[in-house]
N, CA, C and O atoms as a CHARMM CRD file, in Angstrom:
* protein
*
  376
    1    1 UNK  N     98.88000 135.69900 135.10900 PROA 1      0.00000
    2    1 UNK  CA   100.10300 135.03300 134.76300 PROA 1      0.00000
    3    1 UNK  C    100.59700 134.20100 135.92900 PROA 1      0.00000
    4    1 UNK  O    100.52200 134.58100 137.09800 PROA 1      0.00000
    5    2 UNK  N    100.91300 133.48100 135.68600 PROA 2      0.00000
    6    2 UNK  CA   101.91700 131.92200 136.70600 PROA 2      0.00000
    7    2 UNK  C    103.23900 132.52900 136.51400 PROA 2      0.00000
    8    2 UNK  O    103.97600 132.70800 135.54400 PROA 2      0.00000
    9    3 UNK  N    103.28800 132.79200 137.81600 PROA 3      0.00000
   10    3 UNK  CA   105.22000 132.78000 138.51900 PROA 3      0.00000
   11    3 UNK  C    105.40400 131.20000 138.20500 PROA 3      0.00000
   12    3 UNK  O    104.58000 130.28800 138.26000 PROA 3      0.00000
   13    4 UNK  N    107.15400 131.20100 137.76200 PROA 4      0.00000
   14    4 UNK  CA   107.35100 129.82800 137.51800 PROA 4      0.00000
   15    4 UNK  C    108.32300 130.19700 138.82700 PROA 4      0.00000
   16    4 UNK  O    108.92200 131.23100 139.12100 PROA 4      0.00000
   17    5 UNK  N    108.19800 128.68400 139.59000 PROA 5      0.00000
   18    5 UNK  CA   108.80000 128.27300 140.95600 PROA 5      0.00000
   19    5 UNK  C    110.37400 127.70300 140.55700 PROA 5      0.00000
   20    5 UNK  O    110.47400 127.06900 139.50700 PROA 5      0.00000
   21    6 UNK  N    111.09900 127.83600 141.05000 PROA 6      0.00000
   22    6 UNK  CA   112.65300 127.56600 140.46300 PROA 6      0.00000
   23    6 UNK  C    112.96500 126.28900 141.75800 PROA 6      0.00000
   24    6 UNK  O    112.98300 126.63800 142.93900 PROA 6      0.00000
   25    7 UNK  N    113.13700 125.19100 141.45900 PROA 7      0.00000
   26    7 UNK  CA   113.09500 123.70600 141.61900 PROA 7      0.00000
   27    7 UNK  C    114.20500 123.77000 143.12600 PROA 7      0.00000
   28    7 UNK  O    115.23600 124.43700 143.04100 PROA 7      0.00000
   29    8 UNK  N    113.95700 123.21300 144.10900 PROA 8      0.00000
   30    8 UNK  CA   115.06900 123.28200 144.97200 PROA 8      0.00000
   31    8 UNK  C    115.86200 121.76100 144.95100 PROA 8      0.00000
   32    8 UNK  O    116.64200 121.27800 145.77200 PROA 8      0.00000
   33    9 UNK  N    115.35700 121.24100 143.72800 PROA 9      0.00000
   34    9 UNK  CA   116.35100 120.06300 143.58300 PROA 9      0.00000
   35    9 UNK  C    117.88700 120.26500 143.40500 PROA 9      0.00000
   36    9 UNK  O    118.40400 121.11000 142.67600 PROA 9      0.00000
   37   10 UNK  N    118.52300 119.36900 144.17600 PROA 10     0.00000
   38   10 UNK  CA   120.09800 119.62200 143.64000 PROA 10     0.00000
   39   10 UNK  C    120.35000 118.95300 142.68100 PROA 10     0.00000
   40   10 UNK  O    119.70900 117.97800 142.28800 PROA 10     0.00000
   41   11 UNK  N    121.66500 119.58900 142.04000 PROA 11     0.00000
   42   11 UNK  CA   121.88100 119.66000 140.55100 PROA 11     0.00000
   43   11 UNK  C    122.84300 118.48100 140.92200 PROA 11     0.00000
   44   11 UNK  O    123.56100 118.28600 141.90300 PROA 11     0.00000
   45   12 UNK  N    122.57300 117.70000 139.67400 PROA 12     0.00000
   46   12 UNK  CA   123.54700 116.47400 139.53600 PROA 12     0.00000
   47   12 UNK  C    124.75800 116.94500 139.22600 PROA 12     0.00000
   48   12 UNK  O    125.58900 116.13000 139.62500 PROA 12     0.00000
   49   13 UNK  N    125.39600 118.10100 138.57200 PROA 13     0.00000
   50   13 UNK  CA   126.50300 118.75600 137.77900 PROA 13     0.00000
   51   13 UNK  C    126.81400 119.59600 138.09400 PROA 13     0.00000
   52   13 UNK  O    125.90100 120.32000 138.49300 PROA 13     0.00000
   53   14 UNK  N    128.31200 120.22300 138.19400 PROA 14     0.00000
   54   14 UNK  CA   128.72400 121.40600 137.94000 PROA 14     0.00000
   55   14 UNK  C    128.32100 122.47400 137.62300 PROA 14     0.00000
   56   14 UNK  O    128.29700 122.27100 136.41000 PROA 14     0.00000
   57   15 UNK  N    127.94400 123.56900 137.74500 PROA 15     0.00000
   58   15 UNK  CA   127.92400 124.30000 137.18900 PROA 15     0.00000
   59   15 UNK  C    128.81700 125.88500 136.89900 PROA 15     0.00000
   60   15 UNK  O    129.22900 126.58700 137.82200 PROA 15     0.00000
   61   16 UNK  N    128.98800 126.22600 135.38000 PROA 16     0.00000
   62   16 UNK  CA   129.62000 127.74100 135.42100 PROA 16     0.00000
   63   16 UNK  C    128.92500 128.65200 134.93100 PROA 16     0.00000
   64   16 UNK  O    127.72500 128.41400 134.80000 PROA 16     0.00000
   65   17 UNK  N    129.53700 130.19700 134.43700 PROA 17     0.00000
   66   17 UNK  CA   128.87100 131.20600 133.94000 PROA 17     0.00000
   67   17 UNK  C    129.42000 130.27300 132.71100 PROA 17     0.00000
   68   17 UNK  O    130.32700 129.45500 132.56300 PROA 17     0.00000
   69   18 UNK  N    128.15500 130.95900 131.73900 PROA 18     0.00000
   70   18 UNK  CA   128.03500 130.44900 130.13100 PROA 18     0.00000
   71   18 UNK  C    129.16300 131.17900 129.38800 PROA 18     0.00000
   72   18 UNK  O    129.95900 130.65000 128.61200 PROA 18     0.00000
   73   19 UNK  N    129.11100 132.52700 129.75400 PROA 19     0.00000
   74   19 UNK  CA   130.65700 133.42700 129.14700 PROA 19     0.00000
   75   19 UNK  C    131.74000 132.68100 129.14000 PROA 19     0.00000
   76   19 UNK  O    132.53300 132.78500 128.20400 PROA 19     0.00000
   77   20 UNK  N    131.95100 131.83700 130.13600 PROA 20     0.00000
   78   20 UNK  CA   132.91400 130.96400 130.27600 PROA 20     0.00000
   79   20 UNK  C    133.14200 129.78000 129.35800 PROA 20     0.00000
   80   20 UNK  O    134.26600 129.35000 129.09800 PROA 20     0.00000
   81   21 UNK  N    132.18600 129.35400 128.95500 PROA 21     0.00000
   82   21 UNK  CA   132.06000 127.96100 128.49200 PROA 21     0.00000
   83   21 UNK  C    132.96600 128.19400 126.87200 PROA 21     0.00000
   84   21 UNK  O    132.63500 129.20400 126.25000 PROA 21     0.00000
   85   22 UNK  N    133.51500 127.74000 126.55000 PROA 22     0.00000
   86   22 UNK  CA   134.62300 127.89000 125.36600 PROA 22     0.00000
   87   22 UNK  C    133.52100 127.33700 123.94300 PROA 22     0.00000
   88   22 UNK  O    132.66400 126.45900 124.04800 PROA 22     0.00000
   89   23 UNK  N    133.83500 128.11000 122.68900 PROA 23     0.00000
   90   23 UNK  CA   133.04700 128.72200 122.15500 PROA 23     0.00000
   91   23 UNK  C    133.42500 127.55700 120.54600 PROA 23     0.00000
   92   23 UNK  O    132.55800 127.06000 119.82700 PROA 23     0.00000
   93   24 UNK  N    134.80500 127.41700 120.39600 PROA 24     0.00000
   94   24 UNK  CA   135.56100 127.39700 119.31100 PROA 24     0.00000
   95   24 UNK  C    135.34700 125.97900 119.54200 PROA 24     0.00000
   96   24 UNK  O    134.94800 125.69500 120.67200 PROA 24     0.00000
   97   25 UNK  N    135.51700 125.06000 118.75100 PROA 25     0.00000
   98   25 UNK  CA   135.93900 123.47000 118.68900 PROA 25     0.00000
   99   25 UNK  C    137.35000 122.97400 117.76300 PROA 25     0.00000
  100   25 UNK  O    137.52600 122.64600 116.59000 PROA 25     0.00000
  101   26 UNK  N    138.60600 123.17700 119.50000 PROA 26     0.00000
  102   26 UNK  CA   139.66800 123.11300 119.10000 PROA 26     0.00000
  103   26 UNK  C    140.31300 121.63900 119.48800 PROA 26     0.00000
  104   26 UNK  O    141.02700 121.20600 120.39200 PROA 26     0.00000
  105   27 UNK  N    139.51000 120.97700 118.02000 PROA 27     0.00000
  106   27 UNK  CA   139.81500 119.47400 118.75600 PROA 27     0.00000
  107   27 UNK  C    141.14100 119.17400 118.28500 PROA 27     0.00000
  108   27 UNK  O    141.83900 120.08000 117.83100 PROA 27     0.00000
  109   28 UNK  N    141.72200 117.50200 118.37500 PROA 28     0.00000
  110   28 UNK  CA   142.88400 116.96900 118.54200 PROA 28     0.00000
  111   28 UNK  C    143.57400 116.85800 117.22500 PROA 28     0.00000
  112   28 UNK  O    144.72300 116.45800 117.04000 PROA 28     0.00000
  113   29 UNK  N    142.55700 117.34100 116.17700 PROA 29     0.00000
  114   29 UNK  CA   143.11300 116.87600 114.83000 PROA 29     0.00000
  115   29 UNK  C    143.83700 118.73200 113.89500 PROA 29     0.00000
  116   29 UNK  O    144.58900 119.00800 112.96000 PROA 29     0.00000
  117   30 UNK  N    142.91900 119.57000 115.00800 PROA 30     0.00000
  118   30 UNK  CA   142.88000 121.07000 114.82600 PROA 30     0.00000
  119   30 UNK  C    144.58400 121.47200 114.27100 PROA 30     0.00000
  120   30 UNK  O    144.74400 122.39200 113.46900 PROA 30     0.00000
  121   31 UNK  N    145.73600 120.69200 114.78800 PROA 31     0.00000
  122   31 UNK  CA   147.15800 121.46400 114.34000 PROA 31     0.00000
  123   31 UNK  C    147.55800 120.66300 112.73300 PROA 31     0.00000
  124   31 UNK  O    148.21700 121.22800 111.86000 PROA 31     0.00000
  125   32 UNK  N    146.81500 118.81500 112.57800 PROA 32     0.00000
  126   32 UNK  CA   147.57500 118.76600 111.53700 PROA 32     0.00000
  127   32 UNK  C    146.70000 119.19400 110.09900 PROA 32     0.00000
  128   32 UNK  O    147.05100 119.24700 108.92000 PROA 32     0.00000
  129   33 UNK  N    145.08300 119.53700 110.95700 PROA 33     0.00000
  130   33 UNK  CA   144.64500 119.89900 109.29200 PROA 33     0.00000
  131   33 UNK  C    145.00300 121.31000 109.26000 PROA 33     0.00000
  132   33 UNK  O    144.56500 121.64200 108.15900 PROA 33     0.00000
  133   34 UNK  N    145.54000 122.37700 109.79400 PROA 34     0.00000
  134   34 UNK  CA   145.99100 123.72600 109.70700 PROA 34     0.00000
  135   34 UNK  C    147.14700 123.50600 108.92100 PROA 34     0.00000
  136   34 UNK  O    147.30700 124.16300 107.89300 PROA 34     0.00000
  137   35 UNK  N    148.12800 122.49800 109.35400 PROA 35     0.00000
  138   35 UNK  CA   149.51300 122.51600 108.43500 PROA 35     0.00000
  139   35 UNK  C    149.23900 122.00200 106.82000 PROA 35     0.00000
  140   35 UNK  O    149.61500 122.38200 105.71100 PROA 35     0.00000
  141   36 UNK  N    148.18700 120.69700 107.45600 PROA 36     0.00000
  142   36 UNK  CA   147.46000 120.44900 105.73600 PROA 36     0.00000
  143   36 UNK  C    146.98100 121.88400 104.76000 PROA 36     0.00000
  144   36 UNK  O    147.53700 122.29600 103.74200 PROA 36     0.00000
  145   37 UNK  N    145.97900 122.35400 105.34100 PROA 37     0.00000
  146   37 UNK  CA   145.61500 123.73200 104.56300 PROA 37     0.00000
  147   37 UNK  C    146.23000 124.37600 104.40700 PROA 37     0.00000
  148   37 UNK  O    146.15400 125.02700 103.36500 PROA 37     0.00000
  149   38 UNK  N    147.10700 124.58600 105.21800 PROA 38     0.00000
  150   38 UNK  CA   148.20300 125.93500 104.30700 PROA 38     0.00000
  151   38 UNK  C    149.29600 125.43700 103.66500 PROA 38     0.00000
  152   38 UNK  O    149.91900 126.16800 102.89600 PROA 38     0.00000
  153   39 UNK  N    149.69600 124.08100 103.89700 PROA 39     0.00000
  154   39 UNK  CA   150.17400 123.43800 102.53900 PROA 39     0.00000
  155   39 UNK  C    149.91400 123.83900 101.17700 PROA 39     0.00000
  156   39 UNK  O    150.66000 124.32100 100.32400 PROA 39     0.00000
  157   40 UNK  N    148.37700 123.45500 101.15900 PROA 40     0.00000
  158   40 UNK  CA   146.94700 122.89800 100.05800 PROA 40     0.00000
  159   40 UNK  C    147.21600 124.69600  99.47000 PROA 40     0.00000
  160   40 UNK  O    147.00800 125.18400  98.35900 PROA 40     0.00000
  161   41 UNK  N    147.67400 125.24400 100.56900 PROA 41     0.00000
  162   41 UNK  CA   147.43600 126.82300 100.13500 PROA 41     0.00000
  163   41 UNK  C    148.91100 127.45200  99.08000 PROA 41     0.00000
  164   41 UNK  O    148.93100 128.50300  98.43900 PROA 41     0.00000
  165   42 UNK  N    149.40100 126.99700  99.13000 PROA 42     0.00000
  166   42 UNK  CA   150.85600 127.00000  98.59600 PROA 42     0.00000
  167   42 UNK  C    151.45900 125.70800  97.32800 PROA 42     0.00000
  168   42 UNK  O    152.48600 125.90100  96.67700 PROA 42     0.00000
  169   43 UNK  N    150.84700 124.80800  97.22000 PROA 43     0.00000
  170   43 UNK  CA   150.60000 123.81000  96.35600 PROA 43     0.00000
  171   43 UNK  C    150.28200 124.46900  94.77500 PROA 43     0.00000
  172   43 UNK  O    149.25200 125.03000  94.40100 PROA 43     0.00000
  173   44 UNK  N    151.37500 124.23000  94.10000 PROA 44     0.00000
  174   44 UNK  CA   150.91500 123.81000  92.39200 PROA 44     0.00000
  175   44 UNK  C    150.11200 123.25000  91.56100 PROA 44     0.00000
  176   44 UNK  O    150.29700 122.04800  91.36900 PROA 44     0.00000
  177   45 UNK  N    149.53900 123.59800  91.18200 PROA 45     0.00000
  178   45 UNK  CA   148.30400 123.14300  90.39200 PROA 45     0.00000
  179   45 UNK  C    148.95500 121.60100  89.44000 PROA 45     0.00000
  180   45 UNK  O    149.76200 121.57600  88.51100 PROA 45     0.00000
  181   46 UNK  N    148.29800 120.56200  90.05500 PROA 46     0.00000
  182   46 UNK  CA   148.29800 119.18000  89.68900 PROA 46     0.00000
  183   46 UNK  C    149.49700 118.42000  90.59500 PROA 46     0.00000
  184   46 UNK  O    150.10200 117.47500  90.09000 PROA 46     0.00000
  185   47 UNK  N    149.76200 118.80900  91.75000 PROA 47     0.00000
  186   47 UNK  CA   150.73700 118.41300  92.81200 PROA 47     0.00000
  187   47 UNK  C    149.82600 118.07200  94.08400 PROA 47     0.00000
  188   47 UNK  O    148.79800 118.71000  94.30700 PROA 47     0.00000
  189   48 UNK  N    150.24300 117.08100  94.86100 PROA 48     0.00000
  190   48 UNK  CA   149.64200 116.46000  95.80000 PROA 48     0.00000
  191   48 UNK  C    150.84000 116.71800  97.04900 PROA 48     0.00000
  192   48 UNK  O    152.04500 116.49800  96.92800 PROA 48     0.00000
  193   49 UNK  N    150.19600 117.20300  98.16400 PROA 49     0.00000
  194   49 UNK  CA   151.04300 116.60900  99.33800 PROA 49     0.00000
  195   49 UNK  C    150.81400 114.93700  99.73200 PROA 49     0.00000
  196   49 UNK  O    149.82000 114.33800  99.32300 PROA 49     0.00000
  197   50 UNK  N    151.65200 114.40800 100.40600 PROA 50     0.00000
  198   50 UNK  CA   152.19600 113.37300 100.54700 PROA 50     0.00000
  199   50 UNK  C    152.65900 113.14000 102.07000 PROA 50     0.00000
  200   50 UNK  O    153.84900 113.14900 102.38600 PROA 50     0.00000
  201   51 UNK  N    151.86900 112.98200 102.76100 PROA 51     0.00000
  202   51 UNK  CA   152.06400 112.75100 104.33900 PROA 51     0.00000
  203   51 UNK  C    152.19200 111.38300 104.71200 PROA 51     0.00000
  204   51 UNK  O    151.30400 110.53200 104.67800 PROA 51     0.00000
  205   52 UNK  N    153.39700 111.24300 105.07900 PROA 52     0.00000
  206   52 UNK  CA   153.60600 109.73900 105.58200 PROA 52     0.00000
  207   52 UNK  C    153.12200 109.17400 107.05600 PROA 52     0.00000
  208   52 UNK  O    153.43800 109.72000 108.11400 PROA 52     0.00000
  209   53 UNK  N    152.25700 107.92200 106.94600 PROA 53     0.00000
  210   53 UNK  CA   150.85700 107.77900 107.65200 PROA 53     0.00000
  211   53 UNK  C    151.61100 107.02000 109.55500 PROA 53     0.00000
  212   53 UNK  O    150.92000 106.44800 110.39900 PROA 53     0.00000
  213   54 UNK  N    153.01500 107.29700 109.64800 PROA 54     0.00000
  214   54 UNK  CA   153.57100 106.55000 110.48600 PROA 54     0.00000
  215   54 UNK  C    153.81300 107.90200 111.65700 PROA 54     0.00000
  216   54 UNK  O    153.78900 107.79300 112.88300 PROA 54     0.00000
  217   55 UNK  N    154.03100 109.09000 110.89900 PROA 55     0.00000
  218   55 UNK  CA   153.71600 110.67400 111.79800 PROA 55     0.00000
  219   55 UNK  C    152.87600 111.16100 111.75100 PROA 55     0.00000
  220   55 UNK  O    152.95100 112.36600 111.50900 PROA 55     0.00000
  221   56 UNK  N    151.26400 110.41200 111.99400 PROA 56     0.00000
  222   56 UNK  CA   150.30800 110.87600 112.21700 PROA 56     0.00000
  223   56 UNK  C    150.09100 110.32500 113.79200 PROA 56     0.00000
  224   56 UNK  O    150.54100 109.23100 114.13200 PROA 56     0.00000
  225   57 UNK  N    149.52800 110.99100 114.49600 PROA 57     0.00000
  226   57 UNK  CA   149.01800 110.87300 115.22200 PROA 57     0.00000
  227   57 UNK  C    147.73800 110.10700 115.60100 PROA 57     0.00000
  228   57 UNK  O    147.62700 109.59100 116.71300 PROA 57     0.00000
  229   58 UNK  N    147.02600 110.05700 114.91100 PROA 58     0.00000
  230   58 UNK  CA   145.27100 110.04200 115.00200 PROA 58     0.00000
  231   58 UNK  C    145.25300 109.30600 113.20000 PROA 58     0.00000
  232   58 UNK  O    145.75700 109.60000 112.11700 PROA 58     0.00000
  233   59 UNK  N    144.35600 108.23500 113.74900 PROA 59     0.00000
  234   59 UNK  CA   144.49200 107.66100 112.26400 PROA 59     0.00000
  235   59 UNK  C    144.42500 108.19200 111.03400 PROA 59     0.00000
  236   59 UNK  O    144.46800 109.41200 111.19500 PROA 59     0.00000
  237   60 UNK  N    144.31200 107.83900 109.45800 PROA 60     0.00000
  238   60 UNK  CA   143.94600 108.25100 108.56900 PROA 60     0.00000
  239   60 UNK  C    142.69300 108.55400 108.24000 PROA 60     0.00000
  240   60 UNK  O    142.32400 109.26700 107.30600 PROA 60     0.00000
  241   61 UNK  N    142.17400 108.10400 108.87300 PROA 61     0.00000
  242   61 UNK  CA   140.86400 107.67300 108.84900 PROA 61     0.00000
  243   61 UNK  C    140.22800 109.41500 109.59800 PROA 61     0.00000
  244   61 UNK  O    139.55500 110.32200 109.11000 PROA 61     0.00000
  245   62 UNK  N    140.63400 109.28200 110.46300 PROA 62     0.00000
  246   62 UNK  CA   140.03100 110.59700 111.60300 PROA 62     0.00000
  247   62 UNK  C    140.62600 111.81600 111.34900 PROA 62     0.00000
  248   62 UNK  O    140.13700 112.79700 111.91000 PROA 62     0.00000
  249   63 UNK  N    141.97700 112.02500 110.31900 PROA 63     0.00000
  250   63 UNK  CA   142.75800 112.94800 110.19400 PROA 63     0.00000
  251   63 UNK  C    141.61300 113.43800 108.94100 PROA 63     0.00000
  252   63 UNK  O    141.02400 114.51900 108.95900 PROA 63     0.00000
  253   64 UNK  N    141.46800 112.46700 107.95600 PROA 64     0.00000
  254   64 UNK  CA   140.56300 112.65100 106.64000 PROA 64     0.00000
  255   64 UNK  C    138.95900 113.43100 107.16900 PROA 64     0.00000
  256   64 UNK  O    138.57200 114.52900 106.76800 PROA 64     0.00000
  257   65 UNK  N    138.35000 112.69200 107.97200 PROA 65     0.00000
  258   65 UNK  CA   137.16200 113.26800 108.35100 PROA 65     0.00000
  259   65 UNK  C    137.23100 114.49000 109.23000 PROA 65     0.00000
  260   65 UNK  O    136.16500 114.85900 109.72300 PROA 65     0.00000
  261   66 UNK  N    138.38700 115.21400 109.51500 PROA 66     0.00000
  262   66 UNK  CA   138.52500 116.09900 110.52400 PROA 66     0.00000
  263   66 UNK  C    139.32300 117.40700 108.62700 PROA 66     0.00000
  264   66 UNK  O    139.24400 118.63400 108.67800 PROA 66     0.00000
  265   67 UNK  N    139.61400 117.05400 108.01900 PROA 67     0.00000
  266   67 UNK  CA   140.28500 117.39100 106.95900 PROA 67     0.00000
  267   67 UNK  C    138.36000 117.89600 106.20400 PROA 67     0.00000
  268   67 UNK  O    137.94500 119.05000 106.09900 PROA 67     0.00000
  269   68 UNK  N    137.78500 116.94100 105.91600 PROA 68     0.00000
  270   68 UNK  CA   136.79600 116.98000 105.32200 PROA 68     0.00000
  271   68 UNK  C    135.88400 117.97500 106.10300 PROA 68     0.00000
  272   68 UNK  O    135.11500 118.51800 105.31100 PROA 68     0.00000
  273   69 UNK  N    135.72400 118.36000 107.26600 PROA 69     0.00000
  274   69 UNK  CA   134.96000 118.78400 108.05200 PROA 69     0.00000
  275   69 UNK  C    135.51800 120.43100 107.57900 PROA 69     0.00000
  276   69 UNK  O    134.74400 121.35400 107.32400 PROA 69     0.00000
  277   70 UNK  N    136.54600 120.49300 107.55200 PROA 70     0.00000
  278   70 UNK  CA   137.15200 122.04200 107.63800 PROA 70     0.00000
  279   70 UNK  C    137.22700 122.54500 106.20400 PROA 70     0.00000
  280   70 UNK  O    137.07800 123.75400 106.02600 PROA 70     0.00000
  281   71 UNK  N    137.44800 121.72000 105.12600 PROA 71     0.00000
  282   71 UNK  CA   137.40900 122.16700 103.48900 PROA 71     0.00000
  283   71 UNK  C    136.24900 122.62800 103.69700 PROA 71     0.00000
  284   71 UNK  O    136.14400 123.84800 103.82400 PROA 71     0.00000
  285   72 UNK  N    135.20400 121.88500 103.77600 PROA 72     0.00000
  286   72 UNK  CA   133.25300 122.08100 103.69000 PROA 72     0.00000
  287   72 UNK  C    133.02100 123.49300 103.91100 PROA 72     0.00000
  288   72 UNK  O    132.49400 124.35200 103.20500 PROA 72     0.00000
  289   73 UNK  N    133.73800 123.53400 105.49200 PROA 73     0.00000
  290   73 UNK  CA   133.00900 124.66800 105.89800 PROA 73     0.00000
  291   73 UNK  C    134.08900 125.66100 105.68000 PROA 73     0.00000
  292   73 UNK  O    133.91600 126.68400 106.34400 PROA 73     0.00000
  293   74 UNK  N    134.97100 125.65500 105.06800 PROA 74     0.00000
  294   74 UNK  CA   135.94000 127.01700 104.14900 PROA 74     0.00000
  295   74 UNK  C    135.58500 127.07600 102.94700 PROA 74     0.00000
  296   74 UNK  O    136.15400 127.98000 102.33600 PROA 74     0.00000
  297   75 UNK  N    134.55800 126.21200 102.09500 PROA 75     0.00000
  298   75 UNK  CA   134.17300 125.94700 101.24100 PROA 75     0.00000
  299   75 UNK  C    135.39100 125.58800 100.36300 PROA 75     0.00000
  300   75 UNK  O    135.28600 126.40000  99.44400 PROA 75     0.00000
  301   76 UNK  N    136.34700 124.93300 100.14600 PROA 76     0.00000
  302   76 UNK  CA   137.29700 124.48500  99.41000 PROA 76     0.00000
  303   76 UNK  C    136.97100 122.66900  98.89500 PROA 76     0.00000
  304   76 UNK  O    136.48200 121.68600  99.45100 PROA 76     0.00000
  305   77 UNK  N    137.61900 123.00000  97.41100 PROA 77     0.00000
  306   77 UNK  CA   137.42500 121.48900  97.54100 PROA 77     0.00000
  307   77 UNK  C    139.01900 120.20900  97.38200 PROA 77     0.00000
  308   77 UNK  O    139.74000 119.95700  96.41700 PROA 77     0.00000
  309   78 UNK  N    139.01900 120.05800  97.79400 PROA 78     0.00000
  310   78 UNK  CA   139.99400 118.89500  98.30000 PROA 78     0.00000
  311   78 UNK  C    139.91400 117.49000  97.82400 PROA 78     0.00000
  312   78 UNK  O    138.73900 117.16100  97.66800 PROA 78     0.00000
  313   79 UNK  N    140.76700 116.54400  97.53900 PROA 79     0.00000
  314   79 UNK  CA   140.33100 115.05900  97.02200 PROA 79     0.00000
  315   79 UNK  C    141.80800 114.60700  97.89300 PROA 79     0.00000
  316   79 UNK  O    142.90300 115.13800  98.08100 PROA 79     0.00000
  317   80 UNK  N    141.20700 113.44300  98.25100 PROA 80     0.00000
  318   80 UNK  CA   142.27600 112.61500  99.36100 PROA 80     0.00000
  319   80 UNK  C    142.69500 111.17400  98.60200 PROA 80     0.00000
  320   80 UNK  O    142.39400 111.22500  97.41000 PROA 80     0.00000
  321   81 UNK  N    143.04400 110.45900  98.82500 PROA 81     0.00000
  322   81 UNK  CA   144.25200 109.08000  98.37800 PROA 81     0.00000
  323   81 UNK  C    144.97900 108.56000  99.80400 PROA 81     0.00000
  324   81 UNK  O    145.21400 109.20000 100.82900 PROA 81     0.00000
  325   82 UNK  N    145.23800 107.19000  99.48200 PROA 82     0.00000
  326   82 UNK  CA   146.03900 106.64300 100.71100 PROA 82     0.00000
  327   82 UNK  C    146.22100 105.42500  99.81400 PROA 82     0.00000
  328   82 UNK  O    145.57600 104.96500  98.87300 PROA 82     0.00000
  329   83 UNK  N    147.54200 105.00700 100.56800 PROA 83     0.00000
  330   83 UNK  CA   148.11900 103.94800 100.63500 PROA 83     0.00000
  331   83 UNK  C    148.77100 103.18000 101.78400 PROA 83     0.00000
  332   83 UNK  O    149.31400 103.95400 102.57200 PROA 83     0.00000
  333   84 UNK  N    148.88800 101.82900 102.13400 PROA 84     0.00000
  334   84 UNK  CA   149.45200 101.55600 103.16500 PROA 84     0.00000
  335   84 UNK  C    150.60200 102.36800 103.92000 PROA 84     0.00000
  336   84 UNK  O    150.83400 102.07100 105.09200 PROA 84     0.00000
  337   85 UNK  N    151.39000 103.46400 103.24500 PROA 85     0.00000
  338   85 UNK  CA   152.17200 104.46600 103.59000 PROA 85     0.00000
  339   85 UNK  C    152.18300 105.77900 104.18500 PROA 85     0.00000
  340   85 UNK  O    152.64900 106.36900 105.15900 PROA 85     0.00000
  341   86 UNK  N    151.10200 106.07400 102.65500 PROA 86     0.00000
  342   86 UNK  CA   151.13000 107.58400 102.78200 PROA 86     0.00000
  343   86 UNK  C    149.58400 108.14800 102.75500 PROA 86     0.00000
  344   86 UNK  O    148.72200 107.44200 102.23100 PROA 86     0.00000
  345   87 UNK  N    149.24100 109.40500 103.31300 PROA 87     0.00000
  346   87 UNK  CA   148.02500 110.14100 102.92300 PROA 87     0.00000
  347   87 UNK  C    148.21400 110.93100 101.99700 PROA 87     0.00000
  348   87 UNK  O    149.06300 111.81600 102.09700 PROA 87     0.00000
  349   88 UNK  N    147.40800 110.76200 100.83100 PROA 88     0.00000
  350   88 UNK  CA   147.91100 112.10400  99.61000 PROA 88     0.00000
  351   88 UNK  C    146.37900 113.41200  99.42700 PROA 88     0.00000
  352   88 UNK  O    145.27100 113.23100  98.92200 PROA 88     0.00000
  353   89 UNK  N    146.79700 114.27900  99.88100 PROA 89     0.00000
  354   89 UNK  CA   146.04100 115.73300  99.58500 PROA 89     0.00000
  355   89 UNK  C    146.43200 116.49000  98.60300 PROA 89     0.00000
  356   89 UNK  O    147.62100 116.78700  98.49200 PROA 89     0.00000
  357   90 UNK  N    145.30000 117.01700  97.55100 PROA 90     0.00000
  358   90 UNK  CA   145.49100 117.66100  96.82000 PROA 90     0.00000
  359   90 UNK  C    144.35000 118.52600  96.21800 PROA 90     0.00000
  360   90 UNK  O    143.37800 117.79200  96.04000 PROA 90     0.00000
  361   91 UNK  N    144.04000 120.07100  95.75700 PROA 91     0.00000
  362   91 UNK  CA   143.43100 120.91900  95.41500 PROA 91     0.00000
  363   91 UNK  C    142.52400 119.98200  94.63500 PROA 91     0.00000
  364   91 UNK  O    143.12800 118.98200  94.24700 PROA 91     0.00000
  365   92 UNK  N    141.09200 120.03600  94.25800 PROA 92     0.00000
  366   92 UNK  CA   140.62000 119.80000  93.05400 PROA 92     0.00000
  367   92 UNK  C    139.60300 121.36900  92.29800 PROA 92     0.00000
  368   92 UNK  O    138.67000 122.12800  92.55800 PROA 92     0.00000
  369   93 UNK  N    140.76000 121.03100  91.13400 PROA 93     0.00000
  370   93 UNK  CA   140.11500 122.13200  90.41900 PROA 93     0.00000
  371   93 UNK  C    138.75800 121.97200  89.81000 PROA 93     0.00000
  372   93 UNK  O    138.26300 120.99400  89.24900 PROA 93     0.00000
  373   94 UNK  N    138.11600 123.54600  90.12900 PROA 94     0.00000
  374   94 UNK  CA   137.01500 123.74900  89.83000 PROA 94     0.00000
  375   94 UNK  C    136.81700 124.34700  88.07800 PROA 94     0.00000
  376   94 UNK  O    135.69600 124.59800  87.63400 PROA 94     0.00000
């Protein structure tokens, strides 16, 4: 068997312990699709929330694909709408 030789090149980077390295992906869109879902969670069957697109933070655009990312993988299904105003979320029944 070959001993493998461990490189005495220096490291271009930082390095930490891996325990360390943060695990979760708590990105920038993470607080308004939580308030979206538990909206979506409390919502009447054939009622839409209605988020007006001027207290968003992060476009419609990135709020929707960060929205879409988290239904998928909760397995829920969701249907979105917009208008120059507003973002509209709402349950779609199965």
């Amino acid at each position: 068997m070959v001993a493998s030789k461990v490189a005495s090149v220096p490291m271009h980077f930082r390095t930490m312990v891996q325990a360390d390295v943060p695990q979760g992906r708590n990105g920038k869109h993470k607080q308004i699709v939580a308030i979206i879902l538990k909206d979506l969670d409390n919502l009447a069957p054939g009622a839409a929330i209605k988020i007006p697109l001027d207290k968003l933070v992060e476009s419609k655009e990135n709020v929707r694909s960060a929205l879409n990312r988290a239904t998928r993988k909760a397995g829920r299904r969701v249907a979105t709408a917009a208008d120059s105003t507003f973002l509209y979320v709402w349950n779609v029944a199965e």
